[in-house]
KOLFI-185025 format. One line per 8 residues: number of its first residue (from 1); for each residue x, y, z of C-alpha. Coordinates in Angstrom, 1 decimal, padded with zeros to 4 digits. Each point is the difference from the previous one (the first is absolute). Layout:
<fimars>
NUM> X/Y/Z  ...
</fimars>
This chain:
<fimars>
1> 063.0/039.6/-041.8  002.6/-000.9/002.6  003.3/000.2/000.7  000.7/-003.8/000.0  -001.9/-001.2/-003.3  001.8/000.9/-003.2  -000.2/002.8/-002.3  000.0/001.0/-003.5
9> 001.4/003.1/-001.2  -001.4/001.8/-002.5  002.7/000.7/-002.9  001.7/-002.9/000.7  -000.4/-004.0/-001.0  -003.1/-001.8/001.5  002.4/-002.2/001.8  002.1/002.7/001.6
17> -001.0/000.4/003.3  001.0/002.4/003.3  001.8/-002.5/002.7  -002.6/000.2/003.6  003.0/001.6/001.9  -000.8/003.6/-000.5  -000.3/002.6/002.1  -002.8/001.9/000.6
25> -000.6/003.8/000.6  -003.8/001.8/000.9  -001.1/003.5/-001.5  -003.9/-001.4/-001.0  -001.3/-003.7/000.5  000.9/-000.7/-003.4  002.9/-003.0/-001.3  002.2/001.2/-002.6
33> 001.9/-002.6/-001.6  003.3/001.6/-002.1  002.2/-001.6/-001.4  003.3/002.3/-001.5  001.9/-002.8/-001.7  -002.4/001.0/-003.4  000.3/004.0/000.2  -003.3/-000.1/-002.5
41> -001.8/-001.8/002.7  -002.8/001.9/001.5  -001.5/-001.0/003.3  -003.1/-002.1/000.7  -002.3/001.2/002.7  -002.7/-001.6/002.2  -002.2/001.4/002.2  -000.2/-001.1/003.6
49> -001.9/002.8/001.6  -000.2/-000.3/003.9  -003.1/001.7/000.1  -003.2/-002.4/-000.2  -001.9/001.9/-001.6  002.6/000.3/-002.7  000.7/-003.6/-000.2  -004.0/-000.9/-000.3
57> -000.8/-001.7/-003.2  -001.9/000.9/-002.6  -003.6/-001.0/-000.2  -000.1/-002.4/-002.5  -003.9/000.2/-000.3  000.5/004.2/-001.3  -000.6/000.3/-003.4  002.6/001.8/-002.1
65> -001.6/003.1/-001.5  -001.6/-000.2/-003.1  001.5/001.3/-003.8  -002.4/001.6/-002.9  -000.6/-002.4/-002.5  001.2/002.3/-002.7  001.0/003.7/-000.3  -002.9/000.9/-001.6
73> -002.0/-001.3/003.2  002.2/002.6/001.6  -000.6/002.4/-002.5  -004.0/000.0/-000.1  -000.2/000.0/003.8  001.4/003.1/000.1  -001.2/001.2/-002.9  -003.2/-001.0/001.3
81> 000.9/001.4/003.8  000.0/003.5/-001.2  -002.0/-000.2/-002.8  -002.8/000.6/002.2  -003.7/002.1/000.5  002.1/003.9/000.6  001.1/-001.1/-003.7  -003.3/000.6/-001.5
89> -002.0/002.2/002.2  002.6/002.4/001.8  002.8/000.5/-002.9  -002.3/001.2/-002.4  -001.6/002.4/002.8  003.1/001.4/001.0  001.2/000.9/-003.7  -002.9/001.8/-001.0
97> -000.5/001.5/003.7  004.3/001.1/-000.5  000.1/001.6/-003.3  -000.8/-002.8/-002.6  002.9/-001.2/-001.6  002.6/002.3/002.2  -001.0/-002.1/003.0  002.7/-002.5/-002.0
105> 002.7/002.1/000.4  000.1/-000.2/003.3  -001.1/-003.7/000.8  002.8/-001.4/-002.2  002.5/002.2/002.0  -001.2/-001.8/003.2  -000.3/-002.9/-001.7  003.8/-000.4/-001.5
113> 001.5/001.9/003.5  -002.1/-001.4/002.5  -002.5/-003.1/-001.2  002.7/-001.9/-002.1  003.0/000.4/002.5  -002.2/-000.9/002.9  -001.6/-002.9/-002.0  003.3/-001.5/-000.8
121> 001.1/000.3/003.7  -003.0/-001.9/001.2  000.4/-002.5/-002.9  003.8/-000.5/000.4  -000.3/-000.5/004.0  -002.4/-002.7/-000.2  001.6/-002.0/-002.3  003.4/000.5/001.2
129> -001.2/-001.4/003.5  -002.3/-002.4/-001.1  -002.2/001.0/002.7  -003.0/002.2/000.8  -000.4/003.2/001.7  000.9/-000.4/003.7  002.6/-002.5/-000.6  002.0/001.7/-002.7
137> 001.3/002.5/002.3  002.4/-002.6/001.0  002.3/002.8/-001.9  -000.9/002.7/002.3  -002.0/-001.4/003.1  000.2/003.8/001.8  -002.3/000.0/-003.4  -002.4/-002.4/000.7
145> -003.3/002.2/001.0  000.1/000.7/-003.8  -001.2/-003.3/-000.4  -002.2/000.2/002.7  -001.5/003.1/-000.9  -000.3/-001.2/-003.6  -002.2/-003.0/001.3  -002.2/002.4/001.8
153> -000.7/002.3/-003.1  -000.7/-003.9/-002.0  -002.7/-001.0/002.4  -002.1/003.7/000.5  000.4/-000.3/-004.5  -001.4/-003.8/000.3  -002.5/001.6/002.1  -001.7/002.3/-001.9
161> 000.7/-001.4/-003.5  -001.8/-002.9/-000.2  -002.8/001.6/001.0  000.4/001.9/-003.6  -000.3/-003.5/-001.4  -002.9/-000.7/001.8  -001.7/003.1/-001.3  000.7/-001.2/-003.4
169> -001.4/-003.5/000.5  -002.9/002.2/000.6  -000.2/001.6/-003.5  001.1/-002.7/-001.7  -002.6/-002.4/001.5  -002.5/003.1/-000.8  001.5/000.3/-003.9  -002.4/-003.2/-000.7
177> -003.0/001.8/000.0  -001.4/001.9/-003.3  -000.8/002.3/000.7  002.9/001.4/002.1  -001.3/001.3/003.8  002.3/002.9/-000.2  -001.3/000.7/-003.6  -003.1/002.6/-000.8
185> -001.7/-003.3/-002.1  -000.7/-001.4/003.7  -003.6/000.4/001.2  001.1/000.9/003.7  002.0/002.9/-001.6  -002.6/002.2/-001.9  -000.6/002.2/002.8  003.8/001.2/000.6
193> 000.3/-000.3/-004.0  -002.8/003.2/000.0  001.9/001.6/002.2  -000.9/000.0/003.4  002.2/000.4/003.2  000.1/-002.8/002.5  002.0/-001.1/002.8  001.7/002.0/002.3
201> 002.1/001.7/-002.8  -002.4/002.8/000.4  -000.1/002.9/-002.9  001.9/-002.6/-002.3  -001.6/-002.4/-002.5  001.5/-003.2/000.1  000.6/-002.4/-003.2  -001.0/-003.8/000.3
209> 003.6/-000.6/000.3  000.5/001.9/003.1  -003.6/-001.3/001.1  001.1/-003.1/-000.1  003.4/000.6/001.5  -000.9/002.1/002.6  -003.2/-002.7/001.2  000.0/-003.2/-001.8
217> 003.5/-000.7/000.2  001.4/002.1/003.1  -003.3/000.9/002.4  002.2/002.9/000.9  -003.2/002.6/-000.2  -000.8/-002.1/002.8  002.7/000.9/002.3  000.7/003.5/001.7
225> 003.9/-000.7/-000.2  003.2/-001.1/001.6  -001.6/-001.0/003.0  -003.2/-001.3/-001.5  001.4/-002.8/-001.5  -003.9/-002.3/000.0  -000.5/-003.5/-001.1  002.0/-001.9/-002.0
233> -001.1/-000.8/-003.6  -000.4/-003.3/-000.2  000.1/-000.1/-004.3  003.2/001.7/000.4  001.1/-002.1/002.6  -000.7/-003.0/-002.3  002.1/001.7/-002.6  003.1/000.6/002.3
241> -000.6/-004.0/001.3  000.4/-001.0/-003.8  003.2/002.2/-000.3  001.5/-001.0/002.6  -000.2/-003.5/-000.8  001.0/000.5/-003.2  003.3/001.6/001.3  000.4/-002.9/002.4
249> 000.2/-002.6/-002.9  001.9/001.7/-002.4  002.7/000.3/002.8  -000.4/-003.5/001.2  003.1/-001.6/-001.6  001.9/003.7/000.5  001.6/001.0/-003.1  -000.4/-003.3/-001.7
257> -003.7/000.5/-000.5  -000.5/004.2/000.1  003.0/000.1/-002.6  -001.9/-002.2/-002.4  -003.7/002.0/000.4  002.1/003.5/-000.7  000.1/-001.7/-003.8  -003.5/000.9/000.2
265> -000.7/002.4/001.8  003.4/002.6/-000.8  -001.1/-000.2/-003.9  -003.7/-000.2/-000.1  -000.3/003.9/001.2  002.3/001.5/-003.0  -002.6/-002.0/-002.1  -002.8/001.4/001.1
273> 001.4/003.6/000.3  000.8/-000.8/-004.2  -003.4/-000.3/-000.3  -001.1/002.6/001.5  002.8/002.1/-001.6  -002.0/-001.0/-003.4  -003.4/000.1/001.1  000.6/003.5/001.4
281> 001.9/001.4/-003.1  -003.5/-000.7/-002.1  -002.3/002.2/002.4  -001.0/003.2/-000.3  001.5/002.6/002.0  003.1/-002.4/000.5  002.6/002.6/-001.0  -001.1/002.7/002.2
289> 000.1/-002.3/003.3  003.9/-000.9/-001.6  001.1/003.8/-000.7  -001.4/000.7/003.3  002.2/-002.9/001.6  003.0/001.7/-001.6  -000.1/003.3/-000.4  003.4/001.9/001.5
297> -000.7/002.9/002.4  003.9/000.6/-000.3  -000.8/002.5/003.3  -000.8/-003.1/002.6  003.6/-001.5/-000.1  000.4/003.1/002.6  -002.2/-001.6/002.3  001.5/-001.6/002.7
305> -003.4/-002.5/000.0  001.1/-001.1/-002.9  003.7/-001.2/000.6  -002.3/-001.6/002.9  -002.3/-001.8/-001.9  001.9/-001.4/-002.5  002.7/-001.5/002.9  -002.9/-001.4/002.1
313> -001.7/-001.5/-003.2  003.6/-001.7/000.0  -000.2/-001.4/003.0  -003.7/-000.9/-000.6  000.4/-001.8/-003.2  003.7/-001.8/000.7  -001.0/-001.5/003.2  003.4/001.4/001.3
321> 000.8/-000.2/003.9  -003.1/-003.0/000.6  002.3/-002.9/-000.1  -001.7/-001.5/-002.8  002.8/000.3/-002.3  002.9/-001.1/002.3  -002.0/-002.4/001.0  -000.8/-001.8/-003.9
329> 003.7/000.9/-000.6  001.3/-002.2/002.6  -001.1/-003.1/-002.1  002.1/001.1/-002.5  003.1/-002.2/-001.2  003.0/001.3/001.1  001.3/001.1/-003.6  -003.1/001.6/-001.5
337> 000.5/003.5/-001.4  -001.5/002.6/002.4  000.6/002.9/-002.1  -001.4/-000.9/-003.3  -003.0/-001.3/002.5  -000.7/003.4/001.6  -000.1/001.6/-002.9  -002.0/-001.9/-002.0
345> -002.7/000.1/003.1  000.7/003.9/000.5  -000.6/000.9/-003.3  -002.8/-002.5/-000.9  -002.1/001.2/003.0  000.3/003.5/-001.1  -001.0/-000.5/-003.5  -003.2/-001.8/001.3
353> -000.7/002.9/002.0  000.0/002.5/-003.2  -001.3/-002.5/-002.3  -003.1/-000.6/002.5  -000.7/003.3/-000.2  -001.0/000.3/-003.5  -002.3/-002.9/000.9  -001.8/002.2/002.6
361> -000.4/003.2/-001.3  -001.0/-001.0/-003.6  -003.1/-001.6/001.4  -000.5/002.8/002.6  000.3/002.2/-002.8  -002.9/-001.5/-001.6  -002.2/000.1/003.0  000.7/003.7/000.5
369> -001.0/000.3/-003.8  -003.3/-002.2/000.5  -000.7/002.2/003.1  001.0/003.8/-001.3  002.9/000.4/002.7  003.0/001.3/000.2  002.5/-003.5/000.6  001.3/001.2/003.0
377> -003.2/-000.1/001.8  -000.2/-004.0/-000.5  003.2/-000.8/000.8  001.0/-001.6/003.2  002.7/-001.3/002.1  000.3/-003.3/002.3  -003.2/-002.0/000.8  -002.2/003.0/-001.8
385> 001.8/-001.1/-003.7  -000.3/-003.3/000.6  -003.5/-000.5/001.5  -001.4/002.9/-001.0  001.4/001.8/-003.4  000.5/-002.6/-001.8  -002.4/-002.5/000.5  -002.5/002.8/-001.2
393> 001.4/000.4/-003.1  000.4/-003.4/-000.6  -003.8/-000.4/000.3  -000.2/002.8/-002.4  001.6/-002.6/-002.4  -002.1/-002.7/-002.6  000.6/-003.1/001.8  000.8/001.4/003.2
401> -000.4/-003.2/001.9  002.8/-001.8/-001.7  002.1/003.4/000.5  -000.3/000.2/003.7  000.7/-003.8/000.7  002.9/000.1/-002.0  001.3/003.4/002.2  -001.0/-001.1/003.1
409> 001.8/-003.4/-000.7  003.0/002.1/-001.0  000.0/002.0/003.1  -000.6/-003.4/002.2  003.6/-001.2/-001.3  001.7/003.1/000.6  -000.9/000.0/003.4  000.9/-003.3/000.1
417> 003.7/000.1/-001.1  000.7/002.5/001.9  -001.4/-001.7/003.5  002.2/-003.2/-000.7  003.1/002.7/-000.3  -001.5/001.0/003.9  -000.5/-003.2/001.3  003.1/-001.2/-001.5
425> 001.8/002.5/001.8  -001.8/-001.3/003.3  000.2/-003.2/-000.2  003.7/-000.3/-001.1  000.8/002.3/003.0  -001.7/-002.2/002.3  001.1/-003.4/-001.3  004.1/001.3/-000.5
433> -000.3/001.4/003.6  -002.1/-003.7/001.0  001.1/-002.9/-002.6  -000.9/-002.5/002.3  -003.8/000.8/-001.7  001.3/-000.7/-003.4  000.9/-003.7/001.3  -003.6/-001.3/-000.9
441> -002.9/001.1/-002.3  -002.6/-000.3/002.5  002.2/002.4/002.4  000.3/002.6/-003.3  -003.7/-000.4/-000.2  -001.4/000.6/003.3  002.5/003.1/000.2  -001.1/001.3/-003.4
449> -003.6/-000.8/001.2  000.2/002.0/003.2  001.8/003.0/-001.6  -003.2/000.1/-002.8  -002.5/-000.6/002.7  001.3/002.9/001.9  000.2/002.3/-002.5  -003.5/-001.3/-000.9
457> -001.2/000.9/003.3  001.9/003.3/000.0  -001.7/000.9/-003.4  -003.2/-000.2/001.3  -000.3/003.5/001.7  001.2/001.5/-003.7  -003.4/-001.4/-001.4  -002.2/001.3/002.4
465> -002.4/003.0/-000.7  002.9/002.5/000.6  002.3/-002.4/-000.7  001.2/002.5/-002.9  001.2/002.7/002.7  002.5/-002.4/001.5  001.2/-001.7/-003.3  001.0/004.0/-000.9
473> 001.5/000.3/003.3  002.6/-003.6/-000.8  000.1/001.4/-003.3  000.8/003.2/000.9  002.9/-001.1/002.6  001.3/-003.4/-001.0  001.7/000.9/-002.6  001.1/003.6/001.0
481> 002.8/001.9/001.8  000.9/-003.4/002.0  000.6/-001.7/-003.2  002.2/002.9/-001.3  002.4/-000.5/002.9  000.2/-003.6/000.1  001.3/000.2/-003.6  002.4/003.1/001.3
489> 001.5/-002.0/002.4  000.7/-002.5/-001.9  001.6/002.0/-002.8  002.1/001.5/002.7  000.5/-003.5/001.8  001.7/-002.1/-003.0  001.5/002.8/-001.9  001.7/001.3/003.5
497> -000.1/-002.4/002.3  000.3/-003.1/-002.2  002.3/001.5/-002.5  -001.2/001.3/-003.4  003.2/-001.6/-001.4  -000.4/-002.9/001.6  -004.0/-000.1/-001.3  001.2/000.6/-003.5
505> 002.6/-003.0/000.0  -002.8/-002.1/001.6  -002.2/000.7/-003.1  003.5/-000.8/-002.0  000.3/-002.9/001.1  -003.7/-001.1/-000.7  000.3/001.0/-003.5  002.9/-002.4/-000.8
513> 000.4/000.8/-003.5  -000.3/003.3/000.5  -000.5/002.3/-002.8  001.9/003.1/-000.7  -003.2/001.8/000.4  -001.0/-001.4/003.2  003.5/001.7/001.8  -000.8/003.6/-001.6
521> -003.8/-000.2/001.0  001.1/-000.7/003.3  002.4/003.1/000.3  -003.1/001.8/-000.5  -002.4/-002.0/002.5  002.6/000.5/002.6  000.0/003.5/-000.4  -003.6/000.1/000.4
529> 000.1/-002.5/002.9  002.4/002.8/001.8  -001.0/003.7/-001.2  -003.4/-000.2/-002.1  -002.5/-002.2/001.5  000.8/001.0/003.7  -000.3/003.7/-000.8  -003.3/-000.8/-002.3
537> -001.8/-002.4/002.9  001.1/002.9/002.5  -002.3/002.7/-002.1  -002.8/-002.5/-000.5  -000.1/-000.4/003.8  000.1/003.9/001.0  -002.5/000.4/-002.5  -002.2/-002.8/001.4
545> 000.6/001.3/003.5  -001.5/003.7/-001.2  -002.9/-001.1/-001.5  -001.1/-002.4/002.5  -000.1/002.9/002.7  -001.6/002.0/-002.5  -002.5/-001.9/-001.8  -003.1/-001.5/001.5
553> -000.5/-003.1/-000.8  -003.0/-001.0/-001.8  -002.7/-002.4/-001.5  -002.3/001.7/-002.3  -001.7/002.5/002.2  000.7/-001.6/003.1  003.6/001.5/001.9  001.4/-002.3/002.0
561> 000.2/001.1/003.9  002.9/000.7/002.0  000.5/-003.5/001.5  -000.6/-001.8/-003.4  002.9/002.0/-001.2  002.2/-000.9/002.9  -000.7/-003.7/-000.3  001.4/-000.1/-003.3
569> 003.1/002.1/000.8  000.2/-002.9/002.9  -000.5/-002.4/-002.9  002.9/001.0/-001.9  002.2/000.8/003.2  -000.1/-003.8/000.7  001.4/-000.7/-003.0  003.3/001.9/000.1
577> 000.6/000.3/003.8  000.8/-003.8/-000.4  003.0/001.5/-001.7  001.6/001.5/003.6  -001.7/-002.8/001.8  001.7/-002.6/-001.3  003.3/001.8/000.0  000.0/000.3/003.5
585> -000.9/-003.6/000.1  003.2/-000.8/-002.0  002.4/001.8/001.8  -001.0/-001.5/003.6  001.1/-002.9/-001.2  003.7/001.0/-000.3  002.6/001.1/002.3  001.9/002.4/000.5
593> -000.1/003.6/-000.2  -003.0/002.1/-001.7  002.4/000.3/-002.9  001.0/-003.7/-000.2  -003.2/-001.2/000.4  -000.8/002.3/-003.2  002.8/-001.5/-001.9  -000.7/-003.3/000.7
601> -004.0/000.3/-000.7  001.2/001.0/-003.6  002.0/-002.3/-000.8  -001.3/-002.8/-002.5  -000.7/-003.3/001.7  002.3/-003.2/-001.6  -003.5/-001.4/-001.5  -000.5/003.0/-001.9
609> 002.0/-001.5/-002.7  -001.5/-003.8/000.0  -002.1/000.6/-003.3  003.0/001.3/-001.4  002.3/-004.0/001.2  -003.1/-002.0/-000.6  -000.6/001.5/-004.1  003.3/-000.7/-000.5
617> 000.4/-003.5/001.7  -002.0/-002.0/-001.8  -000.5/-002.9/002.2  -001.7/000.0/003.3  -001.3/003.1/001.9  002.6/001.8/002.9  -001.1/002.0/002.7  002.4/002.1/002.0
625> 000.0/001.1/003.9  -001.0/003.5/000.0  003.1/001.2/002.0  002.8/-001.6/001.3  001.3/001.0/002.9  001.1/-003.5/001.8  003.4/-000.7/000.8  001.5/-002.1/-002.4
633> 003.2/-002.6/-000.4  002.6/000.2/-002.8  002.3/-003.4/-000.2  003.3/000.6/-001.4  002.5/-002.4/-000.8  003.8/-000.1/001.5  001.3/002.2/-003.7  -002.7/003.0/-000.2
641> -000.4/003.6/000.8  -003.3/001.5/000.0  -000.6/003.7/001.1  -003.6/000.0/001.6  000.2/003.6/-000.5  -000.4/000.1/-004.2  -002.6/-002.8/-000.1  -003.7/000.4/-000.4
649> -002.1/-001.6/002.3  -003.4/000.4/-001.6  -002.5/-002.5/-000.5  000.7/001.7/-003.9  004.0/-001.6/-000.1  -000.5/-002.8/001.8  -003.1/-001.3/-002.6  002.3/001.3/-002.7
657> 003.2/-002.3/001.4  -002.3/-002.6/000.1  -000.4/000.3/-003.9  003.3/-000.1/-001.2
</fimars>
């Protein structure tokens, strides 16, 4: 706009123009046209940034970012995100391991003062921003190693867990013959079936489930340990090839394709796990392995392990601090309710945690019966319940075949769900931080296809002989005292540094309609946000700290040297000393003193607020300039009075003049 064309004024007649003689006046690089004859007038803005880089336009080849076809896309992603394998074999572990039915006391106090709060904090972020995990610290940038680190802890997850899914294209593909090879109806078994000790698991007998774990499956009696890591194997590597492409299809269109296979594979599991509810209530011996599931030892909830266990099987189960949430949230609409969202996730994960349980231990219990064992001595946690555990007594079943396809296809699309929720949380971070590579499918696609390829590649030393020692050692680490502070610091980040208040009026004015339950449940979040969460992720970590120095980690019989150890502190060290690096990062980029600089590297850019203009506009997408710092020209006419000093020269009023 310039001073010699003529201008409208909004609030006025379209005819009514400002006369060309005006007089101009600089604070910004900005023309403000005011006109005072209509006192309801509000002034029109444009921006006229001197800065190139601010005046660039935008790419008109960059793709705007995608939308969920329907909430209940939304809803089984991340339903189907952290609906995942710790569901079925380390939830039912830890409860019988933690004083049976006690164990619930404390995991639904973590879960209501630290998983739901932290969920809905994740949740509400992405959608607010409409943007993935690096980019939505646009409301805190001193912030932005949080995203960062939460990338890092995404890719050393991707890592390791598809190489779970591998494994189980293993058994499934195995499930077809009759009879089973881990079963004592195979030929190859009758020696261990009688008894005999083999391997290098010497004074032990193994099963033909751990036979065929240990060799067929793993080779890992083949290797000496850490640092004997042997030959790839190639079935296995197969496996993980199939996976991986798999993975790279389903995520081909983005969320327009993975959010219509979740259909599938979010409800298919809670089928299966009816079934086997049913089949197990009908065996023999069912009802011990479920009183031995629940039974309170009212003495553990004095254990600090405990409180432990039941916060980390939080974190393990929610998917909290991975990016994955933030990430699915940020194709949100604008207006969807958060809160009834998080809740309905919160609470649906953690029934499916309990009600697995009674699926695993009724038909443990019957395989203790059928052996004469105490139920304990068959149960299992991680890898050992699903590979293991479980698959024997599902051989011990009539028509075992069909049983173990139809579990091994049910663990295949948990661990399926919950990738997309990891790569999600990649890929979004990338392409918000890159859009240029969501201009064109064949660009998304070879990005996609290198990021699958390396991980591929990566994978390949976890299926090695010894391959198991360093998937522990990811395991171990990845998700472990450098997730906890990630998630600390970014409690701490938006409810101090952000605002709390301000966080809770953003989730207000999501929820447009707001109920009068969503503003009470909020009073309470916020109080959690502040006091609860903080103090309860601060006792997790001390405790985490304490027993890392003090226990030895482990694989079986195999203890991990002092090196291996230190690799995976380094591991998760990575992940949350992106947290100071990037702060540094953010504050060299101001001026001024050390305490300016902080100020400014907290302050919410302009753009932070986009998602929030362009829900509410309608019509065609806005971007603003991230700050605004140009000089700018105000033109007044020969009868006003402006005083510069009570205006607001944000990117925020003058998009907001522009509207009226």
């Amino acid at each position: 706009m310039t001073s010699e064309e003529p201008k409208t004024t909004p609030g006025t007649d379209s005819g009514q123009t400002i006369p060309p003689e005006t007089k101009p006046t600089q604070p910004n690089g900005f023309n403000l046209n005011h006109d005072v004859v209509d006192p309801s007038s509000r002034p029109t803005f444009e921006s006229q940034p001197s800065s190139p880089s601010s005046s660039a336009p935008r790419d008109p080849e960059v793709l705007p970012r995608e939308q969920w076809g329907g909430k209940y896309e939304f809803l089984l992603s991340c339903i189907g995100y952290c609906v995942g394998l710790g569901n079925v074999w380390r939830f039912p572990y830890l409860c019988y391991r933690n004083g049976g039915g006690v164990f619930l006391i404390p995991y639904f106090i973590m879960l209501f003062f630290t998983g739901v709060p932290l969920f809905l904090m994740e949740l509400s972020l992405g959608q607010y921003g409409a943007a993935g995990p690096i980019t939505v610290w646009k409301c805190c940038p001193l912030l932005k190693g949080i995203g960062v680190g939460m990338l890092c802890v995404s890719m050393l997850v991707c890592l390791y867990y598809n190489v779970i899914i591998a494994w189980t294209f293993f058994y499934l593909g195995s499930s077809f013959q009759s009879p089973l090879p881990w079963s004592c109806d195979a030929p190859a078994n009758a020696h261990l079936c009688g008894n005999a000790t083999i391997g290098n698991f010497s004074g032990r007998t193994l099963s033909p489930s751990e036979a065929f774990w240990n060799e067929r499956v793993l080779g890992v009696v083949n290797s000496e340990g850490l640092h004997d890591p042997g030959p790839v194997r190639w079935p296995l590597a197969l496996c993980l090839l199939a996976a991986w492409v798999i993975i790279f299809f389903c995520m081909l269109k983005g969320i327009r394709s993975s959010g219509k296979v979740v259909y599938v594979t979010a409800t298919f599991p809670y089928i299966v796990l009816i079934v086997l509810i049913i089949r197990g209530a009908t065996l023999e011996g069912s009802l011990q392995g479920v009183a031995f599931y629940l039974t309170p030892d009212w003495s553990r909830l004095a254990s600090a392990q405990v409180w432990n266990d039941a916060a980390s099987q939080i974190f393990y189960s929610l998917g909290i601090g991975m990016g994955g949430l933030l990430s699915m949230a940020s194709y949100n609409k604008f207006d969807n309710n958060v809160i009834r969202d998080c809740l309905v996730i919160t609470i649906g994960n953690c029934s499916t945690s309990f009600f697995a349980g009674f699926a695993i231990f009724s038909i443990l219990g019957h395989m203790a019966w059928r052996k004469g064992v105490p139920v304990g001595e068959v149960a299992d946690t991680g890898p050992g319940l699903a590979f293991v555990a479980y698959p024997e007594a599902l051989a011990l079943l009539p028509g075992s075949v069909f049983w173990s396809i139809l579990f091994f296809l049910m663990l295949f699309m948990l661990g399926v769900d919950t990738l997309f929720g990891n790569m999600e949380g990649i890929t979004t971070a990338v392409l918000d931080e890159f859009p240029q590579l969501r201009s064109s499918m064949k660009k998304k696609s070879l990005f996609l296809g290198l990021l699958c390829s390396g991980f591929y590649l990566m994978g390949l030393l976890l299926i090695t002989d010894g391959g198991i020692y360093w998937f522990t050692l990811i395991d171990s680490f990845a998700t472990s005292f450098g997730l906890i502070i990630i998630t600390l610091f970014m409690c701490l980040g938006i409810s101090f540094f952000y605002g709390v208040n301000q966080f809770c009026q953003d989730i207000i004015d999501m929820i447009c309609l707001c109920p009068p339950w969503c503003g009470k449940v909020l009073l309470y979040f916020k109080a959690c946000w502040v006091f609860c969460t903080p103090f309860l992720l601060l006792f997790i970590l001390t405790y985490i700290f304490i027993e890392m120095y003090n226990t030895p980690l482990k694989y079986g019989a195999y203890v991990y040297p002092r090196w291996g150890k230190a690799l995976g502190v380094c591991m998760g060290a990575t992940c949350c000393l992106q947290i100071p690096i990037w702060a540094i990062v953010a504050m060299s980029k101001e001026t001024g003193t050390l305490k300016d600089r902080f100020k400014k590297s907290i302050r919410p850019l302009n753009s932070w607020r986009v998602n929030n203009l362009n829900s509410s506009g309608g019509g065609e997408e806005r971007v603003e300039p991230e700050r605004v710092e140009a000089p700018f020209t105000v033109y007044l006419t020969d009868r006003d009075t402006v005083n510069l000093t009570e205006l607001d020269f944000t990117a925020m009023a003058w998009e907001n003049g522009t509207e009226a």
